[in-house]
N, C-alpha and C positions, 0 to 999 in steps of 0.2 A: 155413667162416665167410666164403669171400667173401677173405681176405686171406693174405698168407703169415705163416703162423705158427710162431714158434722156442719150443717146447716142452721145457724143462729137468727133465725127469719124472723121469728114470732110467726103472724097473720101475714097470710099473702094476700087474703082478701081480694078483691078485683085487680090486683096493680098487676100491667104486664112485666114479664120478663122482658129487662134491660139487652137488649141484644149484645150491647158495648161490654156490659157486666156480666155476661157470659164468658163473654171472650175472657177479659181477665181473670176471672176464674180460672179457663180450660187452660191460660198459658201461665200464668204467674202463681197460682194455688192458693188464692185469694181476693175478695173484691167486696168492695164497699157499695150494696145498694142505694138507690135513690134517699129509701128512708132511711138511712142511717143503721140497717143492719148489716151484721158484716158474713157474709161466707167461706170457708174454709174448705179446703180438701186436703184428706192427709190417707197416703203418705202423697205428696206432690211429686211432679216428675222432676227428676233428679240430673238426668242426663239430655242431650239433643237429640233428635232422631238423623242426625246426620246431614248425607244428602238427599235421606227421602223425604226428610222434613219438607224441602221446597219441591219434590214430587208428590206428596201429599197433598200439600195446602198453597199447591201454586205460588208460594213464596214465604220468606223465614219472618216466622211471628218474633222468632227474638234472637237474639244476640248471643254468639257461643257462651259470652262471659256471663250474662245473667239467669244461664240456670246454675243451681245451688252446686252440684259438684265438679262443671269446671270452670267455676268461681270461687271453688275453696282453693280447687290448685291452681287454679291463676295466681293467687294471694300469697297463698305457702311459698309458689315458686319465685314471685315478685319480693317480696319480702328476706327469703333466704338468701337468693342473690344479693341484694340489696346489703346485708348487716355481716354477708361472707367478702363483700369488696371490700368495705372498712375495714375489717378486722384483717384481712390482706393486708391491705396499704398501711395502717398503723404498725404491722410485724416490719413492710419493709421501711418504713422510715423511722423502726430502730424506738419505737413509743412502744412502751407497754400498755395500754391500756385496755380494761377488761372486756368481756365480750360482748356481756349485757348494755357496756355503753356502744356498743358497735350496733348492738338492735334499738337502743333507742333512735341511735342517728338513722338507721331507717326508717321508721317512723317518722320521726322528724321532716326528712326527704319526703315521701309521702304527703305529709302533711302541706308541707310547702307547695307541692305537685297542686293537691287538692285547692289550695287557698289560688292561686296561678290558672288555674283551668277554670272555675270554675263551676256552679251549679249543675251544669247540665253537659258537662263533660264526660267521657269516656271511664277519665280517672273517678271522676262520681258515682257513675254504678256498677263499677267492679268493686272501689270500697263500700260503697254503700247504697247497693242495690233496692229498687221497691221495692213493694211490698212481700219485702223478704225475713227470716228470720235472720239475725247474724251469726251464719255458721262458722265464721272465722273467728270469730269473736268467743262465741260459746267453745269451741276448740281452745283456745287460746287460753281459757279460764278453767279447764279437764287442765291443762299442761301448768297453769298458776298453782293448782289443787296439788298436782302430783309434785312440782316443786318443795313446797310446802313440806309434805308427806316423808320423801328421800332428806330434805334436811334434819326432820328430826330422826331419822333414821340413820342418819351418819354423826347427828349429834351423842357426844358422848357423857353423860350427865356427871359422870365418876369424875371429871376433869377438875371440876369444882373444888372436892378434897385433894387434890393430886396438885393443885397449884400454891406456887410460893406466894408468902403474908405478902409481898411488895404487889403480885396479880391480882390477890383479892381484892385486895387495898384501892388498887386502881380500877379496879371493877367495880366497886361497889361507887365510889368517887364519882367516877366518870357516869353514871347513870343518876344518883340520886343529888347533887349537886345542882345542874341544868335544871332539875324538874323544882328541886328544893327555891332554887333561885326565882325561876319561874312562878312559881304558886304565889309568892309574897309581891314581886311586883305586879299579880293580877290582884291581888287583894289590897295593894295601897293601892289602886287608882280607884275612882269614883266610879259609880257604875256608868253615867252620862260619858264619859268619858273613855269609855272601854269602845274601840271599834269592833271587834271580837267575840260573840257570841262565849258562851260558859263552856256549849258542847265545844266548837272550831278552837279554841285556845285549847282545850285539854288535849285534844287532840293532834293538835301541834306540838304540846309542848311532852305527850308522851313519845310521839315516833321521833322526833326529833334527838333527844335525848336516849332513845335507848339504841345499842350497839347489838347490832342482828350477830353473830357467833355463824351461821349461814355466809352474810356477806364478808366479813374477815377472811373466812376461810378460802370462798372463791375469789379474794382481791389477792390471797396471799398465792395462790394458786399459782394466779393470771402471773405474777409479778418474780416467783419464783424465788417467794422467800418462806414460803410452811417450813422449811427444814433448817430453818436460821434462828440465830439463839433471840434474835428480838421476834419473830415471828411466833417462835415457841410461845415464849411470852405474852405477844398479842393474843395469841387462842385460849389461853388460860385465862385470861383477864376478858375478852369479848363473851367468855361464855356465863360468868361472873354476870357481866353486865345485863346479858341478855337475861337471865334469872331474875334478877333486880328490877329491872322493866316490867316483865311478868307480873312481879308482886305488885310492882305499882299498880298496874293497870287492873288486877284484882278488887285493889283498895277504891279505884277512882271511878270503876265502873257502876257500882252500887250507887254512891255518890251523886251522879246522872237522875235515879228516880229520886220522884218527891215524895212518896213513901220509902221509909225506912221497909216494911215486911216486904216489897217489889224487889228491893235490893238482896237483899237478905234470901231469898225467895232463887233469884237469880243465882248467886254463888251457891246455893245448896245444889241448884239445878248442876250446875259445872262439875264442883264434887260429884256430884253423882256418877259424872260420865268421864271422870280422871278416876275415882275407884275401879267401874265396869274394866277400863282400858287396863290397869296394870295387876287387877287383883281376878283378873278372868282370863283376859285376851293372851297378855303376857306368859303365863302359866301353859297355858294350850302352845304358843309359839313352842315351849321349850319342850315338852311335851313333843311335838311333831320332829323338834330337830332330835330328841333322844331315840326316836322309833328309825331315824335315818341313816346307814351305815357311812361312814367317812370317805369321802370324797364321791359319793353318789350324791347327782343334781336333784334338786330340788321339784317333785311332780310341776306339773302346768295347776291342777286344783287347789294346790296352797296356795298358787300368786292370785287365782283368779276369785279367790274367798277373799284376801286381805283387800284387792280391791274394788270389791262389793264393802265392806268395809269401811276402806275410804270414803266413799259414796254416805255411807251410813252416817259416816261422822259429821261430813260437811252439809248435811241434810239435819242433824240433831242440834250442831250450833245454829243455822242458818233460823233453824226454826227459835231458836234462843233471842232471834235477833242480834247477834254477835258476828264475830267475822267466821265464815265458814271455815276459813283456811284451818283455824286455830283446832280444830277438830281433827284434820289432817294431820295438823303438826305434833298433838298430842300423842294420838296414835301412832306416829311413827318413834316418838319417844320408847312406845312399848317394845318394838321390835328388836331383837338382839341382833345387835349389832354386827359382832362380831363372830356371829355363825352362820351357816349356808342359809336361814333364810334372808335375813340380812342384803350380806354379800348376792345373793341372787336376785332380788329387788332392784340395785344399784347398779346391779351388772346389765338387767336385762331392759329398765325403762329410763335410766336416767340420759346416757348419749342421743337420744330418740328425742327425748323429753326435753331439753335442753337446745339443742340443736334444730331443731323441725316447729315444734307444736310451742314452745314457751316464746320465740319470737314473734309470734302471732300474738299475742298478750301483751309484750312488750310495746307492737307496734301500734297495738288499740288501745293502747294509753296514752302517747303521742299523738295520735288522731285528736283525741278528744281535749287538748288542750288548745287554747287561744294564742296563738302565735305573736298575735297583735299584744298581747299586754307583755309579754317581751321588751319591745322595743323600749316601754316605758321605764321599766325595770332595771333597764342594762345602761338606760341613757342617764338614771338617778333624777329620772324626771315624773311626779306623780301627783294629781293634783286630790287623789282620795285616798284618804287616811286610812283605810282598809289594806288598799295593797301594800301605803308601805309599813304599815305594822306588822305584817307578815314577814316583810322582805327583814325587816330589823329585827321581828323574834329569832327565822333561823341563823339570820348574823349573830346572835347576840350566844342563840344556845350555842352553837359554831363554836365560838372563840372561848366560852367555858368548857367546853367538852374538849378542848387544844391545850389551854392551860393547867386544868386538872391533871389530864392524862400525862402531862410531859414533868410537871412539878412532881406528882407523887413517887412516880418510880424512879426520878434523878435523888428527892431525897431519900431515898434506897442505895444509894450508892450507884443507881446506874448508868453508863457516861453518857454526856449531856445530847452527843449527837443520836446517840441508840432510845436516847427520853424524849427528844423532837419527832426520830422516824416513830415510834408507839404510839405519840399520840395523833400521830397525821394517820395511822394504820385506824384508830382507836374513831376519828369523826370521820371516819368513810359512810357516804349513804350511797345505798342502791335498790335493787329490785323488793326489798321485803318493804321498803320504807315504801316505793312507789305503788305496789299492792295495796299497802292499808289505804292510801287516801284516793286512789281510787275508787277502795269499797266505800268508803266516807261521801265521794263525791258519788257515788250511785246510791246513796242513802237519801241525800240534799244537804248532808252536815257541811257541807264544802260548797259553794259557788265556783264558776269557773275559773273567776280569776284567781281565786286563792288556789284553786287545782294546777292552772297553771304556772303559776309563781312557783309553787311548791315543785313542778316537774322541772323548771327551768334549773333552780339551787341542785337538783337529783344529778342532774347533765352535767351540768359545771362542775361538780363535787368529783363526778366518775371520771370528768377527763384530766381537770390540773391533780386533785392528790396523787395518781397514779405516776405523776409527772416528777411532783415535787419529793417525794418517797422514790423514785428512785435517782435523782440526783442525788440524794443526800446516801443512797446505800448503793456502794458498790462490787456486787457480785465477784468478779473476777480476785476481790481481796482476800476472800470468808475462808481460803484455806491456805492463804502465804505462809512460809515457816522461814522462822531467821536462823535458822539452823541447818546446817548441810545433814542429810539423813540420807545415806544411801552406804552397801555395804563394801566398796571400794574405798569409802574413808574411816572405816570404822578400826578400830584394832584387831587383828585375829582372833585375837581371844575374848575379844568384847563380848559383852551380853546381846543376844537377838531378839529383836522385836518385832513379831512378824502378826498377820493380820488375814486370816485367812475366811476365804466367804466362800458359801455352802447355799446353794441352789434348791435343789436336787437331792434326793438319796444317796443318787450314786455317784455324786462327787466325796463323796463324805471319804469312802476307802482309797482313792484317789491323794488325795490331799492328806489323810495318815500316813500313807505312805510316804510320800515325797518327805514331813515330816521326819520320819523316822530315818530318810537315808541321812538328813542332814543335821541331826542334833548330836551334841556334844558329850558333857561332863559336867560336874558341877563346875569344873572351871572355865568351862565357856558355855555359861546358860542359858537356853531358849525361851523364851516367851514368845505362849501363843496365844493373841484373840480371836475366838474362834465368833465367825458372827452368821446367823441364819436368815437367810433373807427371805420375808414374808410379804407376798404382794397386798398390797393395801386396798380391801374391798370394804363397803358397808360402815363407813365411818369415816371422816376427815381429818383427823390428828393423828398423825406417825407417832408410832409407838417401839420405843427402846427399849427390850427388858434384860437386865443383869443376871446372868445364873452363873452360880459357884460349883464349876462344875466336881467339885469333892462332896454336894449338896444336893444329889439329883432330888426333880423336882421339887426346887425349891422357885419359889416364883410365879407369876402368873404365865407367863407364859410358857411355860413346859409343855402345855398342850402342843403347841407347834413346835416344839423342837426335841422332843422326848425321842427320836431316834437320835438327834445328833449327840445330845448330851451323855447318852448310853455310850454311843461311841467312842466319843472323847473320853471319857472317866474310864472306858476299860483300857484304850492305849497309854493313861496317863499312871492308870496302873502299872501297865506293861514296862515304861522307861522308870517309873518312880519317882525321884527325885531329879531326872536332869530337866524335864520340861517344867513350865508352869502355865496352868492352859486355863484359860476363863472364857466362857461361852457369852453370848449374845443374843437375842432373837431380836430382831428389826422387821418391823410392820411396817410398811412404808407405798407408797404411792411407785408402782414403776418407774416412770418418769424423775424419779427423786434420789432415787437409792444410792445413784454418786456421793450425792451431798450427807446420806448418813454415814455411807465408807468412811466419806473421807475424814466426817467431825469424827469420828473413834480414832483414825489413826493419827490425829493431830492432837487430840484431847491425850491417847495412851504414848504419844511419839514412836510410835511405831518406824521403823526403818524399812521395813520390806512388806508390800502388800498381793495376797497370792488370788488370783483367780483363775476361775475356769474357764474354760474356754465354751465360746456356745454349742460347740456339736460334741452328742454325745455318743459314743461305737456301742456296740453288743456286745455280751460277751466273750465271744471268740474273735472281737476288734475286727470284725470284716465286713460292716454293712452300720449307717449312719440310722438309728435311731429318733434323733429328735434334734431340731434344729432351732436353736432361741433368737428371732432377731433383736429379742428383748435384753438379753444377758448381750449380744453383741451391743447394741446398745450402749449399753451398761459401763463394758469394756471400755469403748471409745471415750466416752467422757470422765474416767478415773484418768486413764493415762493422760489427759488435755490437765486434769487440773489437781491430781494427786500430790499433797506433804509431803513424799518420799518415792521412794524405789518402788515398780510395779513389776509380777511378773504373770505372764496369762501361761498358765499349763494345761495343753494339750496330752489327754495320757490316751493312750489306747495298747498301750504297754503297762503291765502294773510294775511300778517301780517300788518296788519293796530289797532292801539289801538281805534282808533275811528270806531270802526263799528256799525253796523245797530241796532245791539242788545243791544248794548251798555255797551255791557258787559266787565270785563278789559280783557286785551292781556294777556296771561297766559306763562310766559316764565321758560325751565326747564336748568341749565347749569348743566351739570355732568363732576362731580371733584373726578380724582384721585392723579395727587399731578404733577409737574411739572412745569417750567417755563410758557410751554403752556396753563397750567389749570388756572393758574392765570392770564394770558391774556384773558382770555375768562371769567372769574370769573368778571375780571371790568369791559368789557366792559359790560355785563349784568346787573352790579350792577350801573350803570351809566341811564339804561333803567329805572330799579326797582325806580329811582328817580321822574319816570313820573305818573301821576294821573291815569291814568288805564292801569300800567302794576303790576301784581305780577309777584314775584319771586320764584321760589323752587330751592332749591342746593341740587343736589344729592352727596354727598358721595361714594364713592365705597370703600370698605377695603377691605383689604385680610383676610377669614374665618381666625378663633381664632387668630388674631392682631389686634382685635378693640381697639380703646383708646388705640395703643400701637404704639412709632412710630419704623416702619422698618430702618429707618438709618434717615441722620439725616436731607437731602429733604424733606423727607416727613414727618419731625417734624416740620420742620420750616413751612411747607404749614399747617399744620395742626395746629399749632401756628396765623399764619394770619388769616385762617380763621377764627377761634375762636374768635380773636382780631375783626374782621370785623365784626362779627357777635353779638357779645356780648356790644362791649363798645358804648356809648352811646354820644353824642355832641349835643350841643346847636344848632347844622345846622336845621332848620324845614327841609332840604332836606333831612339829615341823617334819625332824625324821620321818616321820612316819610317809606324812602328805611324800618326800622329796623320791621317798620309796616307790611310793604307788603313780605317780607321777609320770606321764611321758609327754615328750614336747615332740613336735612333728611341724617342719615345714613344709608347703609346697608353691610349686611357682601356676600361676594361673594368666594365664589369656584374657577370657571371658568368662561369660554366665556360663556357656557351656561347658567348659572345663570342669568349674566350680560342680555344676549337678552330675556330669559321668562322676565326679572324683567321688561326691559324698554316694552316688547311686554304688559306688562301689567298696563302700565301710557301712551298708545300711545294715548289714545282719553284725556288727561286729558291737552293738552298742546298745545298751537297753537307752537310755536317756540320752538327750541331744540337749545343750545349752545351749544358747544362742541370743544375743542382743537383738529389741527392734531395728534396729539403723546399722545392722551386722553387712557389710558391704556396700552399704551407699556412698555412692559417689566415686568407686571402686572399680579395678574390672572386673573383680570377680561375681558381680553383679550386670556387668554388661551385655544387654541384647535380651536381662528376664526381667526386667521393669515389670514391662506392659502385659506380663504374663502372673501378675499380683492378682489373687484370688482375693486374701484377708487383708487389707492394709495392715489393720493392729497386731498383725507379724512379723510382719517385715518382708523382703521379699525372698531371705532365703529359710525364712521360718515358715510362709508360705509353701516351698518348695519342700521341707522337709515332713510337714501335715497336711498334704495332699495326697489322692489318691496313686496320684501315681509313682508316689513312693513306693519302692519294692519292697520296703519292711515297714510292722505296726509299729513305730519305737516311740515312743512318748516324745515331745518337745517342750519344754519349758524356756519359754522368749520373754526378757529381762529387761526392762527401761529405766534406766536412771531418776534419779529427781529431776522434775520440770521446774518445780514454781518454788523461788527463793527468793524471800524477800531481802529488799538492801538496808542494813540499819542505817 
């Protein structure tokens, strides 16, 4: 036949060859003779022969979809469409709910499809083709495996010590209570009387009760609360929990043999291969990352040894008769986390893995559930005591695992709304919970119906809690401030509190700079939070670390930020005593790193917060380097939901007032009247206080309305200024600024006017200020709208950091405070 074939005939003796049994053989790569032997060919044909199939064999022996490879990608394809429309239509109808419940509901769909069509339907041998292996299926449980694998490789075990007595508290609670409770009402009932098998109830009442630290993290994820102070707390405490389970299930697994030495025998077995893993495996990981120079990737031969590996582990439990997974999960325990090999595991399999191959798992579990014992379920209608003592244990563990979690950490002092949302975070079930009892129901510990009962509670859990946890938390509040924080209300001489984030390297001199032009005295003192932004690979919990920068390397995370903090401590030397500068490294998830800005500048009150701008220049500022849609990003959503004043600085000028020349820092701010123009107006006027910076204030007016105000904003702006510019105080600082100080109006048309005017002061000015909303609604904006490159510039901050600017001159563009809450 062209292939090698393993023939389980026995005697063929006189019997002919089956002609019929040939054929299925040569087509389907399997067949069951007359006597009950069966035939194989391996490898089988994989593929159709096309259209010469039916010019071969005068017509098509089988159906495109039931050869094995495009029947996987029928499935893949069926399938990802399928749990990518959900997950669509939940985004736009404003539901958060998680992604794994968007692949159950494929499944599900499916399922219904299959129960609707029937036997002999179309949908029947695509899902589940004759005499075939399930290659979707077996895919699907490679992507279970790997699951598994990446969560304990983004778990982070140290979190345990790192969590406050209220987390542990409720971790510990929240797992061994449910089970505690549990144990004793199966032991006061009569055995006659138990519908519930010893294994099915332990097994119930372990997954039930334990809190997977995996599912928290991707529900906190989905919901976009990982970076919130009860979320925080959630992960400290689900990780607790999930530890707690653990040892449960240590304790209750032995318990299972009716010898004690089988028991006994078993856990020595496990020891044995939790030793191998962190006292061999672990040591060589770290080992291969010290032989690896910093920032070189990771060869292809370390990824493809750990997941041989993999394979190893889930072949060592399996053979333990345990769950395979938990071998995977081990082993990903060993892996450091938080270095390139880590980070390059999670980089390179997990979007694939998650996305493609783990929906297929998802939706072969919903397959194999009975759709019909639903209705009984859902209707409170059950005439056997089996289903509904299942339905009543996960109700019962349910509303312990709600009460616990919300009592313990309320009597902690925590408020009663942030003690309901934890504990609604805290009895989340999902994909780990519906793995085990899968494995269970492919063991036979599990009957359908309890399988499906148990899927059904998975479903409903994944779509209301998601529901009711965000009713009760509302996003848009996590960084209101009742305080006006921006530097047009502050006093001149007031203390600054400024908040500066660092990318890159080479924002670091950048942002010294700008620094240095605008600090004071000891009587008008700066504070600076310097914070280093660290993309979050290879682990799930953001991470904050506090460094003193008069204390270098002090802290764990110096490794990541040991250029910056050099930095800072030599310019903090340089000024001495007028700044005070405290460093930061933030580990954080891209998609997140708003919401750690912004808790620091809410937490330190920060008044002014500085970034960079996504594109970076060369050295000689004349050709774009590197382009971050990430940091833009980044951008957009500080300025939407920022405590205070924002400013994005554009340098491709080094604005340093000490330069070689000696000559002062020459700064221009352009003023047409707004909230934002005055935030940009002090912060520049706060510069103009320093020994070699001048000032110029442009003006902009609307042709024939000079000296005339337009309503009555723009009287009063024009009032201040005058006021600021004119009157005069005993400060030798005021003197000073009143000195360096020029005020300049002009009368302006349009947006053209406005670009010939500034294209003709571009060499006269190292630094441009400028407000986002600097001309809107203006003329001197009129006709350049629609020629906005950056929105988060504005559109004459736009024009002034664009190419076709004639000069490199740095821009620093200013936004007021947005979000003030009303007492």
């Amino acid at each position: 036949m062209g292939n090698n074939t393993n023939l389980n005939m026995g005697n063929y003796g006189d019997t002919e060859l089956d002609i019929e049994w040939v054929n299925n053989l040569a087509w389907y790569g399997k067949a069951v003779r007359s006597d009950g032997f069966i035939c194989e060919v391996h490898p089988g044909e994989l593929s159709s022969y096309g259209i010469w199939e039916k010019v071969l064999f005068n017509k098509v022996r089988l159906h495109i979809w039931r050869y094995p490879l495009p029947n996987l990608e029928l499935v893949i394809l069926s399938v990802f469409f399928l749990w990518q429309v959900f997950d669509i239509l939940f985004k736009k109808l404003g539901l958060l709910i998680p992604k794994f419940a968007s692949m159950m509901l494929a499944g599900l769909l499916l399922n219904v499809l299959l129960t609707v069509s029937g036997d002999k339907s179309i949908v029947q041998e695509i899902l589940f083709p004759e005499n075939r292996i399930d290659i979707p299926g077996c895919l699907g449980s490679f992507g279970f495996m790997m699951f598994w694998f990446l969560n304990g490789v983004k778990m982070d075990v140290n979190t345990i010590f790192k969590a406050e007595a209220h987390a542990r508290l409720t971790g510990v609670a929240a797992a061994a209570l449910p089970i505690t409770v549990g144990l004793l009402l199966y032991k006061y009932k009569s055995l006659e009387n138990r519908p519930l098998k010893a294994i099915e109830y332990n097994t119930l009442l372990l997954m039930e009760s334990l809190t997977s630290f995996s599912e928290i993290a991707r529900l906190l994820l989905d919901l976009g609360m990982n970076h919130s102070s009860v979320g925080q707390v959630a992960l400290s405490t689900s990780v607790v929990s999930n530890t707690v389970g653990l040892m449960f299930w240590l304790v209750i697994v032995p318990l299972g043999f009716q010898s004690l030495v089988q028991g006994v025998g078993l856990l020595l077995q496990m020891f044995f291969f939790i030793v191998i893993v962190f006292a061999v495996v672990r040591p060589i990981m770290f080992k291969v990352i010290i032989r690896k120079r910093e920032g070189r990737p990771i060869e292809d031969k370390y990824i493809y040894g750990i997941l041989v590996m993999v394979f190893l582990s889930c072949m060592y439990w399996d053979g333990l008769e345990q769950f395979p997974a938990l071998g995977a999960f081990i082993l990903g325990l060993s892996i450091p986390n938080e270095h390139l090999i880590g980070s390059a595991l999670v980089e390179r399999l997990e979007s694939f893995n998650f996305g493609i191959i783990l929906p297929l798992f998802m939706s072969a579990s919903m397959l194999r559930s009975d759709i019909r014992v639903w209705k009984y379920i859902l209707t409170f209608y059950s005439s056997n005591d089996k289903k509904f003592a299942v339905a009543s244990l996960v109700l019962l563990i349910f509303l312990l695992k709600l009460s616990v979690s919300m009592i313990v950490p309320y009597l902690f002092k925590m408020p009663l709304k942030d003690s309901i949302i934890l504990s609604l975070i805290m009895s989340h079930k999902g994909i780990i919970e519906l793995s085990f009892y899968l494995f269970s129901y492919g063991l036979e510990l599990l009957d359908r119906d309890t399988f499906s009962i148990l899927v059904l509670s998975i479903l409903l859990n994944s779509l209301f809690l998601p529901m009711a946890i965000r009713f009760l938390y509302d996003p848009s509040k996590r960084f209101m401030c009742y305080q006006k924080r921006s530097l047009a209300s502050m006093k001149i001489n007031g203390a600054l509190k400024t908040l500066v984030c660092i990318h890159r390297p080479d924002h670091i001199s950048s942002m010294i700079n700008l620094l240095e032009a605008c600090y004071r005295s000891e009587n008008s003192p700066l504070t600076c939070y310097v914070l280093h932004l660290v993309e979050l690979q290879g682990q799930e919990v953001p991470t904050l670390i506090a460094h003193k920068v008069q204390k270098l390397g002090a802290g764990a995370g110096a490794k990541y930020s040991e250029n910056v903090i050099l930095s800072f401590e030599n310019f903090h030397r340089y000024v001495r005593g007028s700044i005070f500068i405290d460093t930061f490294t933030c580990i954080t998830n891209s998609h997140h790193m708003q919401d750690d800005i912004c808790w620091l500048a809410l937490d330190k009150a920060v008044t002014f917060i500085i970034l960079p701008f996504h594109r970076t220049w060369s050295l000689d500022r004349t050709s774009i380097v590197s382009d971050s849609e990430m940091i833009r990003f980044l951008n957009f959503n500080i300025l939407k939901q920022a405590p205070c004043s924002v400013g994005i600085l554009v340098e491709r000028h080094l604005v340093n007032k000490n330069q070689e020349s000696q000559q002062n820092l020459k700064v221009c701010v352009v003023f047409v009247g707004g909230e934002d123009d005055m935030e940009a107006l002090a912060f520049a006027k706060r510069m103009a206080r320093q020994e070699s910076v001048t000032l110029t204030v442009l003006c902009l007016l609307a042709a024939k309305k000079s000296k005339k105000a337009t309503g009555w904003d723009q009287m009063l702006d024009t009032v201040k200024l005058r006021v600021r510019e004119l009157v005069r105080s005993n400060d030798p600082g005021n003197l000073k600024e009143e000195s360096s100080t020029t005020y300049l109006e002009e009368d302006i048309v349009d947006g053209a006017d406005t670009s010939m005017l500034l294209r003709s002061m571009a060499f006269d000015y190292d630094l441009f200020i400028i407000s986002r909303t600097c001309g809107q609604n203006h003329a001197a904006t009129l006709g350049n709208e629609s020629w906005c490159e950056f929105e988060e510039l504005g559109v004459i901050g736009d024009f002034l950091a664009s190419p076709d600017f004639p000069s490199k001159t740095s821009v620093l563009v200013v936004q007021q405070q947005r979000t003030i809450a009303s007492n």
